[in-house]
C-alpha positions in Angstrom: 11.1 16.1 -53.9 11.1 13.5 -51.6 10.9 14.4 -47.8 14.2 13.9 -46.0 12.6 12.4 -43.1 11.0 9.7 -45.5 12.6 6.6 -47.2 10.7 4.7 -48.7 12.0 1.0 -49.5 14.7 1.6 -46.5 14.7 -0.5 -43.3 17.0 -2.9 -42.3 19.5 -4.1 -44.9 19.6 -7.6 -42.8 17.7 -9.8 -40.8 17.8 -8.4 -36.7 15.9 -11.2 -35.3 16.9 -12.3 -31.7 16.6 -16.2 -31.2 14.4 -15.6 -27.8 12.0 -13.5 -30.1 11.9 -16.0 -33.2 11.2 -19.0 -30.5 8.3 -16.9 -29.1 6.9 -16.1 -32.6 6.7 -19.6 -33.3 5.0 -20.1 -30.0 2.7 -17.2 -30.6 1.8 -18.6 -34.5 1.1 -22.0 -32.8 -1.3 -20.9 -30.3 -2.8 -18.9 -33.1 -3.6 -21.7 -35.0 -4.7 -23.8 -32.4 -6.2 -22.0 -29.4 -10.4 -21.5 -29.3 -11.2 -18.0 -31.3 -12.0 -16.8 -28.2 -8.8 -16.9 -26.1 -6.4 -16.4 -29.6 -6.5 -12.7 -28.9 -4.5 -13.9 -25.6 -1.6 -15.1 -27.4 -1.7 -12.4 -30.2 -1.1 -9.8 -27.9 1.0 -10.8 -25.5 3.0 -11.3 -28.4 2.8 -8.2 -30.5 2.8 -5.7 -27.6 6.3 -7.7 -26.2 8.7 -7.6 -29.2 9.9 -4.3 -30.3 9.2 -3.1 -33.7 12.9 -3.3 -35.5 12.5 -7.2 -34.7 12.0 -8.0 -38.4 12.8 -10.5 -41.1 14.2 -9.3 -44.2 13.4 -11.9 -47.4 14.3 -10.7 -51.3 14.6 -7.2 -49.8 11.1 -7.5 -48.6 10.5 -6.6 -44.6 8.5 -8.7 -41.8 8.4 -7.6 -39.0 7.0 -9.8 -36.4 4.0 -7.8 -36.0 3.6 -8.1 -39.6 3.7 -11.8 -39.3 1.7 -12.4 -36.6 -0.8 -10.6 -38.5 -0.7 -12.8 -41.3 -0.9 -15.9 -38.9 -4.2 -14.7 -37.2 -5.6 -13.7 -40.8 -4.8 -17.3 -41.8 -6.4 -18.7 -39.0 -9.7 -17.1 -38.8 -9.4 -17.5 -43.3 -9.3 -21.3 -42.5 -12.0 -20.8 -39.7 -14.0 -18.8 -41.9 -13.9 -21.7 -44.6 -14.2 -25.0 -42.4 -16.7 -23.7 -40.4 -20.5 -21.2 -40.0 -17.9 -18.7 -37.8 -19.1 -15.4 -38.6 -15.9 -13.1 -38.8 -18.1 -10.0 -38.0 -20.8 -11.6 -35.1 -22.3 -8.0 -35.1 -22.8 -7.4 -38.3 -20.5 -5.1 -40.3 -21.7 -2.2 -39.2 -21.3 1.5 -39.7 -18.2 1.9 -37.6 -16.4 -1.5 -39.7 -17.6 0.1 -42.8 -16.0 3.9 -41.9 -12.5 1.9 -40.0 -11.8 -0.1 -43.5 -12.7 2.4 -45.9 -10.3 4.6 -43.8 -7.6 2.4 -44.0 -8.1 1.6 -48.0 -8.5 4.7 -49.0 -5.3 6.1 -47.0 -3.2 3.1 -49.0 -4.7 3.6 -52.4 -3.8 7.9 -52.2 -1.0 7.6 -51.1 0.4 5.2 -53.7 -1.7 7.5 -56.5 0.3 10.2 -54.4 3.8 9.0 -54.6 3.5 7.0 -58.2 6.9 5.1 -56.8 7.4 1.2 -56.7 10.0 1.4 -53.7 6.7 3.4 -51.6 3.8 0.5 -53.3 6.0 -2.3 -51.3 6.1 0.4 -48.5 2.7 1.3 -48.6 1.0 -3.0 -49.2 3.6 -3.4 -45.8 1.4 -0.8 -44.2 -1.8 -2.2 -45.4 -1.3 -5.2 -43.5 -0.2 -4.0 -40.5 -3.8 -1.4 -40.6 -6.2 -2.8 -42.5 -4.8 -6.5 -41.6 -4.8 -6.1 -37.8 -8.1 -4.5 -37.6 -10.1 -7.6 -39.5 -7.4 -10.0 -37.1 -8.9 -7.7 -33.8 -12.3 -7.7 -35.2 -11.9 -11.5 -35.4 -11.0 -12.0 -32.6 -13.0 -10.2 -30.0 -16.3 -11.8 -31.1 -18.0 -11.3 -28.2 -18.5 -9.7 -24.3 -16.5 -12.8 -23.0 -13.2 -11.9 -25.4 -13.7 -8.4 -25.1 -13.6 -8.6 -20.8 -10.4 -11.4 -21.3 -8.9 -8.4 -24.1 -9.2 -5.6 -21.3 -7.5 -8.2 -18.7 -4.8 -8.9 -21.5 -3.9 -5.0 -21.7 -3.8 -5.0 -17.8 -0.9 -7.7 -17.7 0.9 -5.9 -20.8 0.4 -2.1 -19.1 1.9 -4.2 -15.3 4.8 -5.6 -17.6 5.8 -2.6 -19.3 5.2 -0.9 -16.2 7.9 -2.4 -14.3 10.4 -2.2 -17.4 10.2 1.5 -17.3 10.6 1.8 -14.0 13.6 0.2 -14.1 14.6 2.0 -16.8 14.1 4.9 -14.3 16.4 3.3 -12.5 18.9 1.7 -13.9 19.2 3.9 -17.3 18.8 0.5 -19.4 15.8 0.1 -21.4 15.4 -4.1 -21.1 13.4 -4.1 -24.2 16.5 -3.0 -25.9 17.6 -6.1 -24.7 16.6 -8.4 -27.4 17.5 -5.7 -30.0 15.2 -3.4 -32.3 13.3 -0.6 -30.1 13.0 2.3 -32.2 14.6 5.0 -30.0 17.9 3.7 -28.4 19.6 4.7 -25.3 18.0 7.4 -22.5 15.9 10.2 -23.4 16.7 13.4 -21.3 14.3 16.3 -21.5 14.3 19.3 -19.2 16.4 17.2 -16.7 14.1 13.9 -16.7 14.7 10.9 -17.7 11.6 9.8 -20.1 11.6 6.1 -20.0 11.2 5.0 -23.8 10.2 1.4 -23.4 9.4 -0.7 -26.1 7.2 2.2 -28.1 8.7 5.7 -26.8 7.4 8.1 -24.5 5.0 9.0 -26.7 3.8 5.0 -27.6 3.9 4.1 -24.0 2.2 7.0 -22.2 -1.1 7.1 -24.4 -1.4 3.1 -24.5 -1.6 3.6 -21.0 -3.8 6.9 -20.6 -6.1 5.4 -22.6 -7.0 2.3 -20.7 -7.5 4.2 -17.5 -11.6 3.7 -18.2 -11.8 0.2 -19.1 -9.7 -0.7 -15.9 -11.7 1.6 -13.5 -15.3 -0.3 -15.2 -12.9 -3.9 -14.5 -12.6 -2.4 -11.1 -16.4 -2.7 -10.5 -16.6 -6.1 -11.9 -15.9 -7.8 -8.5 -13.7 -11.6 -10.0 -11.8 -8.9 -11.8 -10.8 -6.0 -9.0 -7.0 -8.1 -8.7 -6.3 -7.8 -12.6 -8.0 -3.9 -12.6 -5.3 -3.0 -9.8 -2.7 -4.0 -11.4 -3.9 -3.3 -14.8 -3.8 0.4 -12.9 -1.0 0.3 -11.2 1.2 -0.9 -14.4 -0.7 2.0 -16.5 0.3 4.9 -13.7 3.9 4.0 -13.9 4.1 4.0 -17.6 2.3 7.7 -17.5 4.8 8.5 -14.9 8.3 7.2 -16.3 7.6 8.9 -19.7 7.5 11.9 -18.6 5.0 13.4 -21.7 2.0 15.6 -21.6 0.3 13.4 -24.2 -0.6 10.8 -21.6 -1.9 12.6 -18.9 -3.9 14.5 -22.0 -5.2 10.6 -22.8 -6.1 10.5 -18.8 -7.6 13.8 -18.3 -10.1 13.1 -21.6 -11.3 9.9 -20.2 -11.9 11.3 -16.9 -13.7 13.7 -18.2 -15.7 11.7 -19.9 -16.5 9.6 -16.3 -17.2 12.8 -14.9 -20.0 13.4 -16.8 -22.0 10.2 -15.4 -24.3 11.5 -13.2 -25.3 14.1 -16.7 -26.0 11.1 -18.9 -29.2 12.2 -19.9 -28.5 15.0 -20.6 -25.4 14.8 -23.3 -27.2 16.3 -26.1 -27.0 19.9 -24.2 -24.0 19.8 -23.1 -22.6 18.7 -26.8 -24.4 21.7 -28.6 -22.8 23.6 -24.9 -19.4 22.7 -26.4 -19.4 23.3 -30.0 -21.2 27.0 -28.7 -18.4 27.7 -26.3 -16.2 26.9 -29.2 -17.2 29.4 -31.8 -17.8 32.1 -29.3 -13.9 31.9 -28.2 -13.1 31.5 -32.3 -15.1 35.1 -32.9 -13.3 36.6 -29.3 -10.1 35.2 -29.4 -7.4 37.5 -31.6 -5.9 33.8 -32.8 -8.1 30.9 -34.1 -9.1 28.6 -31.3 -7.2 26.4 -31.8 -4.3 28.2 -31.0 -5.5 26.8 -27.2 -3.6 23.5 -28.2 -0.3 25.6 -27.5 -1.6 26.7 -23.9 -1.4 22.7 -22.8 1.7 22.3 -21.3 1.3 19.9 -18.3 5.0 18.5 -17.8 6.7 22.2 -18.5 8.7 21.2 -21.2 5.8 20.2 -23.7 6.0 20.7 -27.3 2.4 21.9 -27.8 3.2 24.9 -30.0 4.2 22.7 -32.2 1.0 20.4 -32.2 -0.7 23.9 -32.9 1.5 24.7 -35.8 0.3 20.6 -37.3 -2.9 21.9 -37.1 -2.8 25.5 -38.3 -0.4 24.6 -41.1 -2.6 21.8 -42.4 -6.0 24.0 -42.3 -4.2 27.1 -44.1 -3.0 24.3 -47.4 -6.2 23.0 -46.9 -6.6 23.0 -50.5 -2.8 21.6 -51.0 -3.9 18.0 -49.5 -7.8 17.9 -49.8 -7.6 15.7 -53.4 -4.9 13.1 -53.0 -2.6 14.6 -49.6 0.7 16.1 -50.0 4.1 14.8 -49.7 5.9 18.1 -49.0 4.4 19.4 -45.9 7.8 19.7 -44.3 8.2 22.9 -46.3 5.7 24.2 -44.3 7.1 25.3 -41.1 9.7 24.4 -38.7 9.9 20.3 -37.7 6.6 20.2 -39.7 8.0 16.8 -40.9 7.1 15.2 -37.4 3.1 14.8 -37.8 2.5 13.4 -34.7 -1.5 14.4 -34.7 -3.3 11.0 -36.1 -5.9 13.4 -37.8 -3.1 15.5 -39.8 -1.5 12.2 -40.4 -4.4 11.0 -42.4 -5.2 14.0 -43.7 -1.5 14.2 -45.4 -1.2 10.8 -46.3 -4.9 10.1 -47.3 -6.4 13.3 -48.3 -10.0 14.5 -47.1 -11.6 11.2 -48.2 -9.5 9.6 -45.4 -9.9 12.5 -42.9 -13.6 12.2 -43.5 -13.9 8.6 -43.1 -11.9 8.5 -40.2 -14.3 11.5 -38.2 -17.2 9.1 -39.4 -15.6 5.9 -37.3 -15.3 8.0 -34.3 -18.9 9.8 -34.8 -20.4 6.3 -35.1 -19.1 4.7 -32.7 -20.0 7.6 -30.2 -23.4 7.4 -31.9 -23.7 3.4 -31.5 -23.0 3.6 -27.6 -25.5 6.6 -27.2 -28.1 4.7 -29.0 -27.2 1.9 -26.8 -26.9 3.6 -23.5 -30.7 4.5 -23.9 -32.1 1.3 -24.8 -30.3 -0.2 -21.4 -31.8 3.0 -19.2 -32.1 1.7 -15.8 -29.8 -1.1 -15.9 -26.9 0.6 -14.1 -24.6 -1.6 -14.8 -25.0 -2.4 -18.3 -24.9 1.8 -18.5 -22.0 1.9 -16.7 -20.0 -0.4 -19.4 -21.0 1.4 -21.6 -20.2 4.7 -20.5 -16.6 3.9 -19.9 -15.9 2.4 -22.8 -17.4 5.7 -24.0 -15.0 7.6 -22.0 -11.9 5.3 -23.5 -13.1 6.8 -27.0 -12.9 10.4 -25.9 -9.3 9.7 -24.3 -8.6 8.7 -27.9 -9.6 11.3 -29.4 -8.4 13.9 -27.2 -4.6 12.0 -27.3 -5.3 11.8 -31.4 -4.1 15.3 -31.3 -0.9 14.5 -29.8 -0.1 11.4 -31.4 -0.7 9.7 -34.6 -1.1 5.6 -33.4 1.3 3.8 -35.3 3.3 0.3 -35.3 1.8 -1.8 -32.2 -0.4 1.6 -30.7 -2.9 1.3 -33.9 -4.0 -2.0 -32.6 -5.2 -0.2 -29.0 -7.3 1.5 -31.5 -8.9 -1.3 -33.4 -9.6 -3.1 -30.6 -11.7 0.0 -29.3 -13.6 -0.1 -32.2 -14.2 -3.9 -31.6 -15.4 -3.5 -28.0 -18.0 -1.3 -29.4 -19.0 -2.6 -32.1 -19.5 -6.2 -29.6 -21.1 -4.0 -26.5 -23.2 -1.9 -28.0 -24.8 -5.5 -30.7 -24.9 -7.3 -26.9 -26.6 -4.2 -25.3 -29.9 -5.6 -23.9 -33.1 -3.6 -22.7 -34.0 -3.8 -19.1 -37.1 -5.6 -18.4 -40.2 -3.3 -17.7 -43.1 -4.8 -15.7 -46.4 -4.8 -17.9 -48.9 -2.0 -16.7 -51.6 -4.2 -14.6 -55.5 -3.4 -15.6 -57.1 -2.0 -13.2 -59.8 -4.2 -12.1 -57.2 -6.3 -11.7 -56.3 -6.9 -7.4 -52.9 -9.2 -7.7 -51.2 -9.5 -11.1 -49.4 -13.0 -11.8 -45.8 -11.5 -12.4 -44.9 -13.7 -15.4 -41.9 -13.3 -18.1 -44.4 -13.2 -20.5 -46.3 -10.7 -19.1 -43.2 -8.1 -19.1 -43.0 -5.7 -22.1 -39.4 -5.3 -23.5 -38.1 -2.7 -25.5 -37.1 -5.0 -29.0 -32.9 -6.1 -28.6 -30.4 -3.5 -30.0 -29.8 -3.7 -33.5 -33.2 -5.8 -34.5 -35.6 -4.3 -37.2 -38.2 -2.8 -34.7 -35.8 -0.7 -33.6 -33.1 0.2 -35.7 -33.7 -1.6 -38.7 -30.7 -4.2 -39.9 -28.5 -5.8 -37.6 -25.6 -4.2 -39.4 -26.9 -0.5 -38.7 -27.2 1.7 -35.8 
């Protein structure tokens, strides 16, 4: 039986397009088939992260929404750039974290149509495709290289200062301006345990982790000296969303990426402190009366949190392990109580995708933790090249840790993606410090020449790590 918190092939029966939002859509579409590949990403998402999800165009019962259609602008554009020109659409290679990210996002749409067997949830499901598998190639076209990816973290600055401002006001005022236009998915004021939790144009819980999660990239934009202005800002904007939403979620997404700063000055030393955690972990799983991950229900920042349930996502889905592995499973809300609200990205595509999915999606973050250790090393003593690195290494775990609280859908995914680009970019662009040559020893005053300098071989070369498209 289908799910009563699921129908598939429902929507909007009309058209809810605002005339400000369909001019700026043809604006955006323009400039995303005109602009330089470099600065497109400017205009695509400035203009997917400002119109609210129920924005949508319905044609022959079909729905595009105007993320959908943006998506299908920039895949048309880098298509025709692709075909008219030598434009590589993956500059790095399609590596190991491209190759995990797509199969992810496949495999997820082809189970759960094998799942379902229903016409009304194939339509459903190729509308979803788009939107995942869609924006990621658009992002990953996009951000070619270090030059996009610095303009992308400046981009998410200006979006976190504008949303910023709207929830504040919404703090305020009690009216949500993205609401404005028409289409945000939770109307009027959220009130939980006395606070007001500004919804935005995502919800709390879209608006608080967009923002927790960028708290790394902004403090490494910080240190870039032509960028402190924008990182400000960028910060500023990203502590009032994490403020007005009043969600434990976010501060979850801040805590993990500060933790992951933290543990700079212990760089060399990860490996240790890794097999530390997964040790600590078992030990607590033989001592502890309940599984350890019962711990999830003990994180309860803003008082009012609804942790147990992220526990019970968790539990529930490891006990039917064998309900979901093959091909997911449609009636999880049977479960338990409000088991119907997955809001855990790993349950999500464990549900929806089966273990294939769940698998491929653990690979994508394991690799792309690999690609920035392995490229972290080969920069050793080049502070600053490190430092990138590390935050945007820090950004991941944020992810991750808010992954458990959330499941990054509509607008959020593309936060996601675009995580995956920066590292696929940094770690291909990583380049090994110089290291004078040893000078003989009969030898008074060496000539310091460039040729004389031995260099470790460029990241991703065959001296070191064999194909370009492998870490």
């Amino acid at each position: 039986m289908q799910p009563a918190n699921i129908r598939f092939g429902g929507g909007a029966a009309a058209t809810m397009l605002h005339p400000v939002v369909a001019v700026g859509v043809l604006i955006a579409i323009v400039l995303i088939l005109t602009l330089p590949r470099k600065k497109v990403i400017v205009a695509f998402l400035f203009a997917v992260l400002m119109i609210p999800w129920g924005q949508v165009l319905v044609i022959g019962g079909i729905h595009f929404t105007m993320m959908r259609i943006l998506i299908l602008a920039g895949l048309a554009r880098a298509v025709w750039s692709k075909a008219s020109s030598s434009e590589s659409w993956f500059p790095a290679g399609f590596n190991g974290i491209d190759q995990a990210a797509v199969l992810w996002l496949t495999c997820s749409f082809i189970i759960v149509t094998l799942q379902w067997m229903n016409r009304d949830m194939l339509i459903a499901s190729l509308g979803n495709l788009v939107d995942a598998l869609g924006g990621y190639l658009a992002v990953r076209f996009f951000v070619p290289d270090g030059e996009a990816l610095r303009r992308t973290i400046k981009v998410f600055a200006a979006i976190c200062v504008v949303h910023g401002i709207c929830m504040i006001n919404e703090q305020i005022t009690g009216v949500n301006v993205f609401n404005l236009v028409g289409g945000v998915p939770i109307e009027g004021s959220i009130i939980r345990a006395g606070e007001l939790r500004s919804s935005g144009m995502m919800g709390p819980l879209g608006e608080g982790p967009f923002a927790g999660v960028l708290l790394p990239l902004f403090i490494w934009l910080w240190k870039e000296e032509k960028s402190r202005m924008i990182a400000f800002a960028g910060i500023a904007g990203a502590l009032a969303m994490l403020i007005t939403a009043h969600a434990s979620t976010p501060w979850m997404a801040v805590g993990g990426g500060l933790l992951g700063l933290s543990f700079w000055p212990l760089r060399k030393h990860m490996r240790v402190i890794r097999w530390g955690f997964v040790l600590t972990l078992v030990a607590l799983h033989l001592y502890m009366k309940s599984p350890v991950w019962h711990l999830i229900s003990d994180v309860n920042i803003t008082g009012d949190s609804s942790s147990y349930h992220r526990y019970t996502l968790v539990n529930q889905t490891i006990l039917h392990f064998w309900d979901w592995c093959l091909l997911g499973y449609k009636n999880y809300a049977a479960w338990d109580w409000d088991m119907w609200d997955t809001s855990n990205l790993f349950v999500t595509t464990a549900l929806t995708g089966g273990l294939i999915s769940l698998v491929c999606l653990i690979a994508a973050f394991k690799r792309s933790f690999a690609a920035i250790g392995t490229a972290r090393k080969l920069v050793e003593g080049d502070r600053r090249q490190e430092w990138y690195l590390w935050c945007l290494g820090s950004t991941l775990l944020a992810v991750v840790v808010t992954s458990f609280g959330i499941a990054f859908l509509y607008q959020a995914q593309l936060e996601l993606f675009a995580l995956f680009g920066f590292i696929a970019v940094a770690t291909f662009e990583a380049k090994p410090a110089v290291v004078p040559a040893v000078a003989p020893i009969n030898q008074r005053e060496p000539t310091r020449t460039l040729a004389s300098a031995r260099t470790v071989p460029s990241f991703g070369t065959n001296q070191l790590t064999g194909p370009r498209d492998r870490y």
